[in-house]
Backbone as CSV, one residue per row, in Angstrom:
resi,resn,N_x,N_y,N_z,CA_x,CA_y,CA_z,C_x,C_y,C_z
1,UNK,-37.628,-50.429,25.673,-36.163,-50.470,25.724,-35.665,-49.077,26.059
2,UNK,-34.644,-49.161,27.150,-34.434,-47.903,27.350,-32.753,-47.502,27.935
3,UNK,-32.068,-46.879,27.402,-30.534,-46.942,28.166,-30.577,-45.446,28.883
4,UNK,-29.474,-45.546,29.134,-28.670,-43.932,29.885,-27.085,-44.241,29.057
5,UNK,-26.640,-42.553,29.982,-25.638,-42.811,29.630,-24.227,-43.756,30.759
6,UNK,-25.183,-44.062,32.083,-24.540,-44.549,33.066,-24.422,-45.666,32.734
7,UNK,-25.449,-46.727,32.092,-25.925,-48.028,31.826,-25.277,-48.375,30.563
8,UNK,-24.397,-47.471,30.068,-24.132,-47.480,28.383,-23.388,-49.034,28.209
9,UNK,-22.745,-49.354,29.029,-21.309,-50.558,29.347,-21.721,-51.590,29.585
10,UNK,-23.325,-51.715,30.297,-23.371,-52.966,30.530,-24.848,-53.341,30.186
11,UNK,-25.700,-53.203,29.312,-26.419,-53.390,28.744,-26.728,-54.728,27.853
12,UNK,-27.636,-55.161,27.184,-27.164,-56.112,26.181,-27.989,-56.096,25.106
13,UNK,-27.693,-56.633,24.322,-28.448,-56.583,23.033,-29.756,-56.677,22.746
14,UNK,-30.945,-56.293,21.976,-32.088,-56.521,21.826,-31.948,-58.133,21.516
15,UNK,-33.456,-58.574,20.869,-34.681,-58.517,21.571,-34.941,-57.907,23.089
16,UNK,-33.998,-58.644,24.365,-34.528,-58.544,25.683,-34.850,-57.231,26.113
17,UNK,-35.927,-57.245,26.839,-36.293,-55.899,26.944,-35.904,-55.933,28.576
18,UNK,-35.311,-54.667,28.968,-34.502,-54.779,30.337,-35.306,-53.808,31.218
19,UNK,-35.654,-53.846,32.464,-36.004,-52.625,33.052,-35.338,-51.835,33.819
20,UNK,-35.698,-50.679,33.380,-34.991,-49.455,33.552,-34.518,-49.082,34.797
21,UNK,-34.583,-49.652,35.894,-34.584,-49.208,36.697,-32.917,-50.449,37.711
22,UNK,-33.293,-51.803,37.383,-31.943,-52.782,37.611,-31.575,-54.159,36.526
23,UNK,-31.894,-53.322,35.600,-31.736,-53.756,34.411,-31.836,-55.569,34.008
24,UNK,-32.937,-55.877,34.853,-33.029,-57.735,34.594,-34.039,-57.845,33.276
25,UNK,-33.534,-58.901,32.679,-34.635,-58.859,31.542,-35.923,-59.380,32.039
26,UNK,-36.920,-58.499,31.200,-38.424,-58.155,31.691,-39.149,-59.575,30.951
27,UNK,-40.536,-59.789,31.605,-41.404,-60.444,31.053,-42.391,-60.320,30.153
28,UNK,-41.949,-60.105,28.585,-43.118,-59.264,28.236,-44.224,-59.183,29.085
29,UNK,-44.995,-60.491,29.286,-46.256,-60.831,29.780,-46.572,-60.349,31.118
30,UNK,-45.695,-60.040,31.407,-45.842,-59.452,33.237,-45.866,-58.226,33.393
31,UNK,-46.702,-58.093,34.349,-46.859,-56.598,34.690,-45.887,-55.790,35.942
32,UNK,-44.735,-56.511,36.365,-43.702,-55.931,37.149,-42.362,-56.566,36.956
33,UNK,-41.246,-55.960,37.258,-39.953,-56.843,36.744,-40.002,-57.563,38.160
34,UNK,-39.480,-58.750,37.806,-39.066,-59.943,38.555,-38.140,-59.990,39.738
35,UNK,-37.595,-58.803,39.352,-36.533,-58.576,40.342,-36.464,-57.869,41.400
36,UNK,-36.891,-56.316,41.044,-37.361,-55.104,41.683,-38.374,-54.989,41.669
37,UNK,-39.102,-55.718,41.328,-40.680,-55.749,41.383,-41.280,-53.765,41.041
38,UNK,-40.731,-53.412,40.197,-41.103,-52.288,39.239,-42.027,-52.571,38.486
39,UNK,-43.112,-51.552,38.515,-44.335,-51.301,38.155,-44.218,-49.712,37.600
40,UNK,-45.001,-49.684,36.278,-45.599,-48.346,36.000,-46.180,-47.648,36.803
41,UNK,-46.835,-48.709,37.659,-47.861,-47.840,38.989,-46.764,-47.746,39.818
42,UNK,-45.836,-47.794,39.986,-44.941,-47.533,41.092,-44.198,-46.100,40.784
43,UNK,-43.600,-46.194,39.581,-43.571,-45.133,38.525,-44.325,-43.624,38.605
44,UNK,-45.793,-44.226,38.986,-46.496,-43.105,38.587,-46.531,-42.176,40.300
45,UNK,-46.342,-43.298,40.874,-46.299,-42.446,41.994,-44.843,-41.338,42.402
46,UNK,-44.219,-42.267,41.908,-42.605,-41.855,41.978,-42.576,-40.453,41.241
47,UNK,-43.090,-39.963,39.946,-43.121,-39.432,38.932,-44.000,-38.383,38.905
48,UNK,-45.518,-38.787,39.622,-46.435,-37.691,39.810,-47.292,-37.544,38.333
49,UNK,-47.773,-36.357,38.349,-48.600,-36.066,36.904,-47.820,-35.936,35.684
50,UNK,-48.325,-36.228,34.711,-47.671,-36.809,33.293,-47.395,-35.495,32.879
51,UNK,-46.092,-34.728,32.691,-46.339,-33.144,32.356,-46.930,-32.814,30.940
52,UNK,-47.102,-31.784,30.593,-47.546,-31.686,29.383,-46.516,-31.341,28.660
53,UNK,-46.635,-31.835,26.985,-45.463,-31.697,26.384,-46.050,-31.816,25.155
54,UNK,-45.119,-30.799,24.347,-45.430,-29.981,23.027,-44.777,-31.141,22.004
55,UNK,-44.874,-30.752,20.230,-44.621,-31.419,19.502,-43.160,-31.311,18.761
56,UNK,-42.864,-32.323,19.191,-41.106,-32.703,19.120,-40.145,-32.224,19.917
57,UNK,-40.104,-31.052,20.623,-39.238,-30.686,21.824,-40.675,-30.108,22.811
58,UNK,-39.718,-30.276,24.059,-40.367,-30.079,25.323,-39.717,-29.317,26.032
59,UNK,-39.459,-27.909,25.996,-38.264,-27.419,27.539,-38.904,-27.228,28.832
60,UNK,-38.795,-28.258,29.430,-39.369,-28.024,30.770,-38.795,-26.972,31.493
61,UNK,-37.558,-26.828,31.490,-36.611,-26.017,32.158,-36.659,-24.867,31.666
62,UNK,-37.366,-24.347,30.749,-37.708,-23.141,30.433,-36.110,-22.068,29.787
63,UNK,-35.310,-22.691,29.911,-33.766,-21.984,29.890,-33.081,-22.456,28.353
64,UNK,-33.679,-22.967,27.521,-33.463,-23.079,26.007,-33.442,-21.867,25.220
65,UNK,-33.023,-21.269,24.447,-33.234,-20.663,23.459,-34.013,-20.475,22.721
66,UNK,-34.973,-19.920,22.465,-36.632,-20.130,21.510,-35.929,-20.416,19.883
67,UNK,-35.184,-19.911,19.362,-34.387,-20.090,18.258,-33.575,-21.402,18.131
68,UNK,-33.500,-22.268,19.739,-32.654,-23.214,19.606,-34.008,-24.271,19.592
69,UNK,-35.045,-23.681,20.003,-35.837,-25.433,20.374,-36.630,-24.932,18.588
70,UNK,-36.585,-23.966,18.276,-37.215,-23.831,16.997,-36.404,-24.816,15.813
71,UNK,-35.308,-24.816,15.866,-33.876,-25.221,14.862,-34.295,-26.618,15.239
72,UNK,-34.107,-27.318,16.168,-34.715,-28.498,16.959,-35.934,-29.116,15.916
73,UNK,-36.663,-28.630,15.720,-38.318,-28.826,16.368,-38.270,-29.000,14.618
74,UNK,-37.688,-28.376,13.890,-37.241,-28.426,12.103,-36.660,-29.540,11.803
75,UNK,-35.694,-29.979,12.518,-34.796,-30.886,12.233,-35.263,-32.048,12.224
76,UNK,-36.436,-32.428,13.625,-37.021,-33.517,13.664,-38.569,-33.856,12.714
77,UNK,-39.009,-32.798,12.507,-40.080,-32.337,11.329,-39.421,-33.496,10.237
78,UNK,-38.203,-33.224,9.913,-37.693,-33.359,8.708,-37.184,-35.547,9.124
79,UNK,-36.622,-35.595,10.196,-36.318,-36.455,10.810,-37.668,-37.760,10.444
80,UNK,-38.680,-37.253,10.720,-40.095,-38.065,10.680,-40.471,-38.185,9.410
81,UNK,-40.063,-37.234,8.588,-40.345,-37.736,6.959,-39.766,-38.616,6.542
82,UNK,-38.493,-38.848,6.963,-37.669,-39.510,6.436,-37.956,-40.894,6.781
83,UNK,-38.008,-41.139,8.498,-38.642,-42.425,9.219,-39.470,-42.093,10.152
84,UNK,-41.049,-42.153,8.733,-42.269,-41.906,9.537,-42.782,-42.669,10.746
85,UNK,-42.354,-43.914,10.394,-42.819,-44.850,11.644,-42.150,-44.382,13.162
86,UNK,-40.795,-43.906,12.898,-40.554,-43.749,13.805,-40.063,-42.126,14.325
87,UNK,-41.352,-41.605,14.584,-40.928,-40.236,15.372,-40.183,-39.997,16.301
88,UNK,-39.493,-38.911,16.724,-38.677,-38.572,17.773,-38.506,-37.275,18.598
89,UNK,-39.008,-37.595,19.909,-39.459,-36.575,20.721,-37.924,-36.158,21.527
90,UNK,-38.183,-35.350,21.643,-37.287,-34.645,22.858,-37.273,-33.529,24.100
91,UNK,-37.128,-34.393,25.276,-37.953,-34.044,26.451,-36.481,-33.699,27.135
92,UNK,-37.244,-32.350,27.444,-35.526,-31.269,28.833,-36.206,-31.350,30.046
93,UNK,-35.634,-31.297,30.883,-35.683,-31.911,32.163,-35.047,-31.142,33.076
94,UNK,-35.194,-31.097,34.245,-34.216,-31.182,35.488,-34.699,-31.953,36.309
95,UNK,-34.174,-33.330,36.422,-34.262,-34.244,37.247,-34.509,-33.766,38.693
96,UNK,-34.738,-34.380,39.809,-34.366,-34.134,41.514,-33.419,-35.741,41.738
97,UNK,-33.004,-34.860,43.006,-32.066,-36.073,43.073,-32.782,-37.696,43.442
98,UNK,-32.307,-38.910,43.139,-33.120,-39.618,43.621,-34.209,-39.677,41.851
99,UNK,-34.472,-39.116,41.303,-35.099,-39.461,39.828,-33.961,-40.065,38.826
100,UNK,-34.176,-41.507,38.239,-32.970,-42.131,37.352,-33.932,-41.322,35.863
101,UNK,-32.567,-40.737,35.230,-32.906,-40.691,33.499,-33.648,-41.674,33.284
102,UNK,-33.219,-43.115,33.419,-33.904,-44.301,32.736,-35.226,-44.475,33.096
103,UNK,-35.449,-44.535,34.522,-36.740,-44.803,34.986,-37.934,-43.645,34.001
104,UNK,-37.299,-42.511,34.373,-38.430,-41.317,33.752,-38.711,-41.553,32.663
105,UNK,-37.365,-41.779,31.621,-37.460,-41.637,30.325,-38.622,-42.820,29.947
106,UNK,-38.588,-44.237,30.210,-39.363,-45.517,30.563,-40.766,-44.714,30.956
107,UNK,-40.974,-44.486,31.718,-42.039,-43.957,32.423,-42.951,-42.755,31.619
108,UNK,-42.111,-42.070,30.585,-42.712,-41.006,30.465,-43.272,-41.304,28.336
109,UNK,-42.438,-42.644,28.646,-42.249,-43.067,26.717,-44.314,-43.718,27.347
110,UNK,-44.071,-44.289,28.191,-45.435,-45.374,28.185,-46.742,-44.479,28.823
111,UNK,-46.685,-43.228,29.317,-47.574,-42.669,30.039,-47.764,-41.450,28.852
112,UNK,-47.009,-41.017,28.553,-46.638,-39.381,27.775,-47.523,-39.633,26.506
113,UNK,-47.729,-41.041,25.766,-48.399,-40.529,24.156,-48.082,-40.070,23.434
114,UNK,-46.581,-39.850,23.090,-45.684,-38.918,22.034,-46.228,-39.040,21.001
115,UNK,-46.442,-40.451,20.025,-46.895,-40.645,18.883,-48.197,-41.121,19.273
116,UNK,-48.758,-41.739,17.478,-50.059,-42.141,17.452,-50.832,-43.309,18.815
117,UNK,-51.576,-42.634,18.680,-52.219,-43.332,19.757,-52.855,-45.109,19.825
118,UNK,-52.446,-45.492,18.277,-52.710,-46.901,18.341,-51.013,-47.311,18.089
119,UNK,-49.939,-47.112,18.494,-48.976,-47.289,18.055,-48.809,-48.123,19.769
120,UNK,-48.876,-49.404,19.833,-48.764,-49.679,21.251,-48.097,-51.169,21.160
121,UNK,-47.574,-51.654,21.757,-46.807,-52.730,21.962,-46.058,-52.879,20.726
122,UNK,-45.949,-54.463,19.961,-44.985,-54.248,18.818,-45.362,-53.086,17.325
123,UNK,-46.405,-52.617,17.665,-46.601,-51.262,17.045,-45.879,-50.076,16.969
124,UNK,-45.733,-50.019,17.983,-45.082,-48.525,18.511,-43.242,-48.341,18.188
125,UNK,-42.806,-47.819,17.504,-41.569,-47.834,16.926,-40.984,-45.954,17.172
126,UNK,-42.118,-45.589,18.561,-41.555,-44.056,18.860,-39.865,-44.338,19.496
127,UNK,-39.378,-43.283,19.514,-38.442,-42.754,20.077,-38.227,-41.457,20.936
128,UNK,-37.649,-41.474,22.067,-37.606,-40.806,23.065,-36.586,-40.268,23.444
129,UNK,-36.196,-38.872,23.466,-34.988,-38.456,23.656,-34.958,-37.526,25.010
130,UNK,-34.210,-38.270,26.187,-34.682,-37.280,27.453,-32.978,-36.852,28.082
131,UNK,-32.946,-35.501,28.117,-32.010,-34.540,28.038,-31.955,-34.189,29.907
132,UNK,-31.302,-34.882,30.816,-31.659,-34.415,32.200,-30.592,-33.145,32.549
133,UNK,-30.669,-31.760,31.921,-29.692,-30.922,31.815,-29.408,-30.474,33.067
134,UNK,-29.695,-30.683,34.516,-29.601,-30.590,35.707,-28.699,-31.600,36.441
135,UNK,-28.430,-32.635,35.785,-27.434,-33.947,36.474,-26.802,-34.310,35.037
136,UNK,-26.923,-33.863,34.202,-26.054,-34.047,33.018,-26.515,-35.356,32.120
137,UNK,-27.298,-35.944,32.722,-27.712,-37.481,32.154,-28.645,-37.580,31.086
138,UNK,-28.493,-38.716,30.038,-29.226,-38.814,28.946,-29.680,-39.989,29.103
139,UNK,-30.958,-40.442,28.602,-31.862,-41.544,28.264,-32.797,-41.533,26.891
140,UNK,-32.289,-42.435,26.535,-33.144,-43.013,25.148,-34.504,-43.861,25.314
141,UNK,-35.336,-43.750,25.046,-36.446,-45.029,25.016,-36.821,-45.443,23.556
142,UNK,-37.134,-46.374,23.105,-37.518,-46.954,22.346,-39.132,-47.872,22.303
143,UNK,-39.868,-47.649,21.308,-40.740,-48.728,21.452,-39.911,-49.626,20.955
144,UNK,-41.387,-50.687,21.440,-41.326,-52.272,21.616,-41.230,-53.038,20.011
145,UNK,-41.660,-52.167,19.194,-41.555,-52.386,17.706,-40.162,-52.180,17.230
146,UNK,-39.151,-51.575,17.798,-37.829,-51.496,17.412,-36.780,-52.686,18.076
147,UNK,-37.678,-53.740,18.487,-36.855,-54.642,19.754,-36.772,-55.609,18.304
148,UNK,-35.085,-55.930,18.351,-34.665,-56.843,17.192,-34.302,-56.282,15.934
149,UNK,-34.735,-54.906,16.020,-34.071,-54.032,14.524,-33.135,-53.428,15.093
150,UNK,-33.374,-52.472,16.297,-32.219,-52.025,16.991,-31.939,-52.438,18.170
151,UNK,-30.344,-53.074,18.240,-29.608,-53.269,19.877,-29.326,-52.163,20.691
152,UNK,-29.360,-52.935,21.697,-29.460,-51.836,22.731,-28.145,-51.301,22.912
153,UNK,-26.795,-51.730,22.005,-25.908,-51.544,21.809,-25.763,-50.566,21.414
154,UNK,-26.347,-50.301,19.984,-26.532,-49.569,19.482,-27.250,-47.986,19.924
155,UNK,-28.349,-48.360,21.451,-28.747,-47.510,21.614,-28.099,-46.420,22.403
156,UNK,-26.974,-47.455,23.159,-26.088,-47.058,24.118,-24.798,-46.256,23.635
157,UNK,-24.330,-46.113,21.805,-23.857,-45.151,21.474,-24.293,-44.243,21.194
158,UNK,-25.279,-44.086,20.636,-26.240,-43.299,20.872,-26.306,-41.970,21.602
159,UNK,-26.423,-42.556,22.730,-26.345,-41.994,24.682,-25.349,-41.582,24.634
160,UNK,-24.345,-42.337,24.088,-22.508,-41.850,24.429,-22.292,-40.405,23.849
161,UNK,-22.750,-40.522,22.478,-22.604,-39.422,21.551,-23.298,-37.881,22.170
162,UNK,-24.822,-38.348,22.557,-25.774,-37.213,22.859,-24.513,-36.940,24.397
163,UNK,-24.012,-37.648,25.318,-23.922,-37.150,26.372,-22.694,-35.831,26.519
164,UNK,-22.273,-36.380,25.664,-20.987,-35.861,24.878,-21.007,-34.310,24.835
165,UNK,-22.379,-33.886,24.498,-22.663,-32.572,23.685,-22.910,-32.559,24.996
166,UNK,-24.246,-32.615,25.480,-25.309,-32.235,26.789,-24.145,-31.938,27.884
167,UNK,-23.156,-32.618,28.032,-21.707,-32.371,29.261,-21.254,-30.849,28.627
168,UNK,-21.139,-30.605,27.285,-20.705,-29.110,27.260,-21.511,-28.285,26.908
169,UNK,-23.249,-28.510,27.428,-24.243,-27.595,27.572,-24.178,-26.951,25.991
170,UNK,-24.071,-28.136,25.126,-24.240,-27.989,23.433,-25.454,-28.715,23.092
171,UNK,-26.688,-28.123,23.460,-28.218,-28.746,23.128,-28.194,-28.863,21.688
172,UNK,-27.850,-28.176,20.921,-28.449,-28.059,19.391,-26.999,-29.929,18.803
173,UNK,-25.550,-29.542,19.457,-25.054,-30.673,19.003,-26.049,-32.215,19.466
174,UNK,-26.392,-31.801,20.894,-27.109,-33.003,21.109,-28.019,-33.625,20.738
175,UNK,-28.944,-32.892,20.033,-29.989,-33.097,18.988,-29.643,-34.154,17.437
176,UNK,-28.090,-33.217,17.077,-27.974,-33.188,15.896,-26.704,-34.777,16.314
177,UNK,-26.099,-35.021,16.801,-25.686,-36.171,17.193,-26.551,-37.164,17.270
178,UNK,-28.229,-37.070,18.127,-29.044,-37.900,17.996,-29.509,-38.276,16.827
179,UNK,-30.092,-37.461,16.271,-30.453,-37.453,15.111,-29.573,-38.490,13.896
180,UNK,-28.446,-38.009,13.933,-27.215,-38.339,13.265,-26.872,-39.558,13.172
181,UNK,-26.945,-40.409,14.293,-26.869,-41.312,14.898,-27.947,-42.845,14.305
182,UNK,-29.030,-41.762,14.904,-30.448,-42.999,14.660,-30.493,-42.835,13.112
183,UNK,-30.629,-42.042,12.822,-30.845,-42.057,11.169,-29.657,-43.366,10.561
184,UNK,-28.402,-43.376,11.025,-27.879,-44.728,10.275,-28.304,-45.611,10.888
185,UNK,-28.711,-45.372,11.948,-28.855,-46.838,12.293,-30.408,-47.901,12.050
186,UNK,-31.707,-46.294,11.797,-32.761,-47.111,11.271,-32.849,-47.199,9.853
187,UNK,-31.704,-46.774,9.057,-31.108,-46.990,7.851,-31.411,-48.114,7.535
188,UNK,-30.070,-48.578,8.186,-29.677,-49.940,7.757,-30.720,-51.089,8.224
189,UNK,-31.571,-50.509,9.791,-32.667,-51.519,10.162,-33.427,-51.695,8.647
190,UNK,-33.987,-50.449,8.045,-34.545,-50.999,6.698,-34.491,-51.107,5.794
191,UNK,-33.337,-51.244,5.824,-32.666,-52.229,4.300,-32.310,-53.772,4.865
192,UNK,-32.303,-54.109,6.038,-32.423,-55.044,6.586,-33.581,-55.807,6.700
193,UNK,-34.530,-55.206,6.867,-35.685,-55.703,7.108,-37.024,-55.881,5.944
194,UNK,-36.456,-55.446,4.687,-37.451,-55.215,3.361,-37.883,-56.149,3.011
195,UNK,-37.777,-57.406,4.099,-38.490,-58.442,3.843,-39.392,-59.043,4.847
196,UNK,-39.115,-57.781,6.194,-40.432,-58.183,6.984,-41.882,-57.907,6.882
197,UNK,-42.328,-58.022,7.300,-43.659,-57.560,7.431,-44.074,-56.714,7.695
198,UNK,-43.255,-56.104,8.814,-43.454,-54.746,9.146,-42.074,-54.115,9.440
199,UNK,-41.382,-53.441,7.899,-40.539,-53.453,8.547,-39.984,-51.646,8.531
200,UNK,-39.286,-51.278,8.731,-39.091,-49.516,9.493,-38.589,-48.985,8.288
201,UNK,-39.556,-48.203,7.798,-40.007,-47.911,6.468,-38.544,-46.161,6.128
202,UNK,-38.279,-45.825,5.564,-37.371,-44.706,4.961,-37.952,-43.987,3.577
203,UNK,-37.531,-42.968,3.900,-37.997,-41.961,2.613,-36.934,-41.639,2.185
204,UNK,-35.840,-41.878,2.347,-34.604,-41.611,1.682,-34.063,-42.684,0.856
Protein backbone atom coordinates (compact mmCIF):
# COMPACT_ATOMS: atom_id res chain seq x y z
CA UNK A 1 0.00 0.00 0.00
CA UNK A 2 1.34 3.09 -0.95
CA UNK A 3 0.02 6.94 -1.38
CA UNK A 4 1.65 10.40 -2.32
CA UNK A 5 0.78 13.46 -1.70
CA UNK A 6 -0.70 13.95 -5.39
CA UNK A 7 -2.91 10.70 -5.00
CA UNK A 8 -4.04 11.93 -1.46
CA UNK A 9 -7.98 12.70 -2.96
CA UNK A 10 -8.55 9.87 -4.73
CA UNK A 11 -7.43 6.86 -3.20
CA UNK A 12 -9.61 4.35 -1.34
CA UNK A 13 -9.76 2.54 1.58
CA UNK A 14 -7.82 -0.60 2.62
CA UNK A 15 -7.99 -3.87 2.33
CA UNK A 16 -7.44 -3.11 -1.68
CA UNK A 17 -4.10 -2.90 -2.39
CA UNK A 18 -3.69 -0.28 -5.38
CA UNK A 19 -0.66 0.10 -7.61
CA UNK A 20 1.39 2.75 -7.36
CA UNK A 21 1.86 3.72 -10.35
CA UNK A 22 -2.38 4.06 -11.93
CA UNK A 23 -3.79 3.19 -9.02
CA UNK A 24 -6.23 -0.03 -10.12
CA UNK A 25 -6.70 -2.44 -7.46
CA UNK A 26 -3.95 -5.14 -7.60
CA UNK A 27 -4.19 -8.94 -7.60
CA UNK A 28 -2.71 -10.15 -4.66
CA UNK A 29 -1.94 -13.34 -6.64
CA UNK A 30 -0.51 -11.69 -9.69
CA UNK A 31 2.60 -10.73 -10.51
CA UNK A 32 1.72 -7.38 -12.64
CA UNK A 33 -1.22 -4.87 -12.30
CA UNK A 34 -3.93 -5.57 -14.71
CA UNK A 35 -3.99 -2.46 -16.05
CA UNK A 36 -0.51 -1.01 -16.62
CA UNK A 37 0.82 -4.14 -16.60
CA UNK A 38 3.51 -2.92 -13.77
CA UNK A 39 5.98 -5.20 -12.62
CA UNK A 40 8.73 -4.95 -9.92
CA UNK A 41 10.91 -6.05 -12.81
CA UNK A 42 9.82 -3.16 -14.68
CA UNK A 43 10.56 -1.12 -11.59
CA UNK A 44 13.88 -2.39 -11.32
CA UNK A 45 14.84 -1.33 -14.49
CA UNK A 46 13.20 2.02 -14.20
CA UNK A 47 14.96 2.45 -10.71
CA UNK A 48 18.40 0.83 -11.32
CA UNK A 49 20.48 -0.51 -8.21
CA UNK A 50 18.78 -0.73 -4.82
CA UNK A 51 20.82 2.23 -3.04
CA UNK A 52 22.21 1.58 0.13
CA UNK A 53 20.53 2.81 3.13
CA UNK A 54 21.36 3.25 6.78
CA UNK A 55 19.18 2.56 9.93
CA UNK A 56 16.08 4.68 10.16
CA UNK A 57 17.07 7.75 8.04
CA UNK A 58 18.76 7.71 4.72
CA UNK A 59 20.05 11.24 3.23
CA UNK A 60 20.71 10.52 -0.09
CA UNK A 61 20.97 14.10 -0.89
CA UNK A 62 23.64 14.51 1.38
CA UNK A 63 22.24 18.29 2.32
CA UNK A 64 20.56 17.33 5.87
CA UNK A 65 21.97 18.44 8.90
CA UNK A 66 24.03 15.64 10.78
CA UNK A 67 22.27 16.99 14.05
CA UNK A 68 18.97 16.91 12.11
CA UNK A 69 19.13 13.20 10.75
CA UNK A 70 20.67 12.42 14.34
CA UNK A 71 17.30 14.05 16.25
CA UNK A 72 15.47 11.89 13.45
CA UNK A 73 17.17 8.66 13.81
CA UNK A 74 16.20 9.09 18.09
CA UNK A 75 12.85 9.77 17.52
CA UNK A 76 12.22 6.72 15.46
CA UNK A 77 14.55 4.49 17.87
CA UNK A 78 11.95 5.47 20.30
CA UNK A 79 9.00 5.23 17.62
CA UNK A 80 9.84 1.23 17.24
CA UNK A 81 9.66 0.61 20.93
CA UNK A 82 6.62 1.75 21.16
CA UNK A 83 5.27 -0.21 17.76
CA UNK A 84 7.81 -2.85 17.42
CA UNK A 85 6.09 -4.59 14.70
CA UNK A 86 6.02 -1.78 12.92
CA UNK A 87 9.32 0.09 12.16
CA UNK A 88 9.75 3.23 10.27
CA UNK A 89 12.28 4.15 7.81
CA UNK A 90 12.93 7.33 6.24
CA UNK A 91 14.37 7.68 2.84
CA UNK A 92 15.60 11.58 1.23
CA UNK A 93 15.70 11.62 -2.16
CA UNK A 94 15.98 13.75 -5.18
CA UNK A 95 13.82 12.30 -7.58
CA UNK A 96 14.64 12.95 -11.71
CA UNK A 97 12.02 14.02 -13.57
CA UNK A 98 9.85 11.29 -14.93
CA UNK A 99 10.50 9.15 -11.28
CA UNK A 100 6.74 9.04 -9.37
CA UNK A 101 7.25 9.28 -5.29
CA UNK A 102 4.79 6.35 -5.38
CA UNK A 103 6.37 4.11 -7.80
CA UNK A 104 9.94 4.44 -5.89
CA UNK A 105 8.59 4.52 -2.59
CA UNK A 106 6.59 0.86 -3.75
CA UNK A 107 9.67 -0.18 -5.32
CA UNK A 108 12.12 0.58 -2.79
CA UNK A 109 9.59 -0.76 0.42
CA UNK A 110 9.79 -4.41 -1.64
CA UNK A 111 13.48 -4.39 -2.94
CA UNK A 112 15.24 -2.17 0.03
CA UNK A 113 14.74 -4.81 3.24
CA UNK A 114 14.15 -2.03 5.77
CA UNK A 115 12.95 -4.47 8.41
CA UNK A 116 13.33 -8.12 9.35
CA UNK A 117 13.97 -10.18 6.75
CA UNK A 118 11.15 -12.77 7.33
CA UNK A 119 8.66 -9.97 7.67
CA UNK A 120 7.12 -10.60 4.04
CA UNK A 121 3.66 -10.57 2.75
CA UNK A 122 0.90 -10.40 5.55
CA UNK A 123 3.94 -10.36 7.87
CA UNK A 124 5.51 -7.38 7.11
CA UNK A 125 3.81 -4.37 8.94
CA UNK A 126 7.15 -1.98 7.89
CA UNK A 127 6.62 1.48 7.12
CA UNK A 128 8.18 3.71 4.67
CA UNK A 129 8.68 7.25 4.71
CA UNK A 130 10.05 8.74 1.28
CA UNK A 131 10.83 12.53 1.42
CA UNK A 132 11.39 13.55 -2.59
CA UNK A 133 13.02 17.02 -1.37
CA UNK A 134 13.85 17.89 -5.08
CA UNK A 135 10.03 17.94 -6.49
CA UNK A 136 8.62 18.48 -3.09
CA UNK A 137 6.66 15.09 -3.07
CA UNK A 138 5.94 12.61 -0.29
CA UNK A 139 5.14 8.84 -0.34
CA UNK A 140 4.19 6.49 2.32
CA UNK A 141 4.43 2.65 1.88
CA UNK A 142 3.07 0.29 4.01
CA UNK A 143 3.34 -3.47 4.37
CA UNK A 144 0.84 -5.87 3.40
CA UNK A 145 0.26 -6.74 7.18
CA UNK A 146 -1.20 -3.24 7.81
CA UNK A 147 -3.91 -3.80 4.87
CA UNK A 148 -7.35 -3.62 6.97
CA UNK A 149 -5.85 -2.01 10.21
CA UNK A 150 -4.89 1.00 8.32
CA UNK A 151 -6.93 2.91 5.34
CA UNK A 152 -5.40 4.27 2.88
CA UNK A 153 -7.34 7.20 3.98
CA UNK A 154 -5.77 7.41 6.66
CA UNK A 155 -2.50 7.06 4.95
CA UNK A 156 -3.26 9.88 2.72
CA UNK A 157 -3.42 12.35 5.80
CA UNK A 158 -0.66 11.32 6.70
CA UNK A 159 1.05 12.55 3.27
CA UNK A 160 -1.06 15.73 3.70
CA UNK A 161 0.49 16.54 7.04
CA UNK A 162 4.29 15.36 6.13
CA UNK A 163 3.84 17.47 2.79
CA UNK A 164 2.97 20.35 4.65
CA UNK A 165 6.38 20.59 6.47
CA UNK A 166 8.66 19.10 3.41
CA UNK A 167 6.89 22.37 1.12
CA UNK A 168 8.62 24.67 3.83
CA UNK A 169 11.91 22.65 3.72
CA UNK A 170 10.93 21.78 7.66
CA UNK A 171 12.55 18.06 7.64
CA UNK A 172 12.64 17.66 11.42
CA UNK A 173 8.53 18.94 11.36
CA UNK A 174 8.16 16.31 8.71
CA UNK A 175 9.39 13.56 10.64
CA UNK A 176 7.68 14.67 13.71
CA UNK A 177 4.18 15.11 11.88
CA UNK A 178 4.83 11.53 10.59
CA UNK A 179 5.53 10.17 13.44
CA UNK A 180 2.68 12.05 15.17
CA UNK A 181 0.35 10.95 12.94
CA UNK A 182 0.99 7.05 12.66
CA UNK A 183 1.42 6.69 16.25
CA UNK A 184 -2.56 7.51 16.65
CA UNK A 185 -3.39 5.87 14.18
CA UNK A 186 -1.54 2.36 14.96
CA UNK A 187 -2.93 3.24 18.38
CA UNK A 188 -6.14 2.78 17.88
CA UNK A 189 -5.32 -0.17 15.07
CA UNK A 190 -4.38 -1.97 18.49
CA UNK A 191 -6.82 -1.48 20.63
CA UNK A 192 -8.86 -2.47 17.79
CA UNK A 193 -7.45 -5.42 17.01
CA UNK A 194 -6.65 -7.20 20.70
CA UNK A 195 -8.57 -9.75 19.47
CA UNK A 196 -6.76 -10.70 16.39
CA UNK A 197 -4.34 -12.93 15.97
CA UNK A 198 -1.92 -10.95 14.92
CA UNK A 199 -2.64 -7.94 15.91
CA UNK A 200 -0.14 -4.44 15.91
CA UNK A 201 1.19 -4.78 19.18
CA UNK A 202 2.03 -1.10 21.46
CA UNK A 203 4.22 -0.47 24.33
CA UNK A 204 2.42 2.36 25.45
Amino acid sequence: MTTSDQEAQTLPAAPDVRCPSCGTVLDPAGEQCGNCKLTLRRLDLKFGTIPRHANYVTDRTERLPIIAVERAREELRLFERRFPQSPLSVFVVDLTKGQAASEYAFWLANRGRFGLAEAIGAKNFDLLLLLDTGNRNVALAAGYGLEGLVTASQLAGVVDAVAKNLRDENFAGAVDACIGRLSEILRTASEQSLQSTTPVQSDV
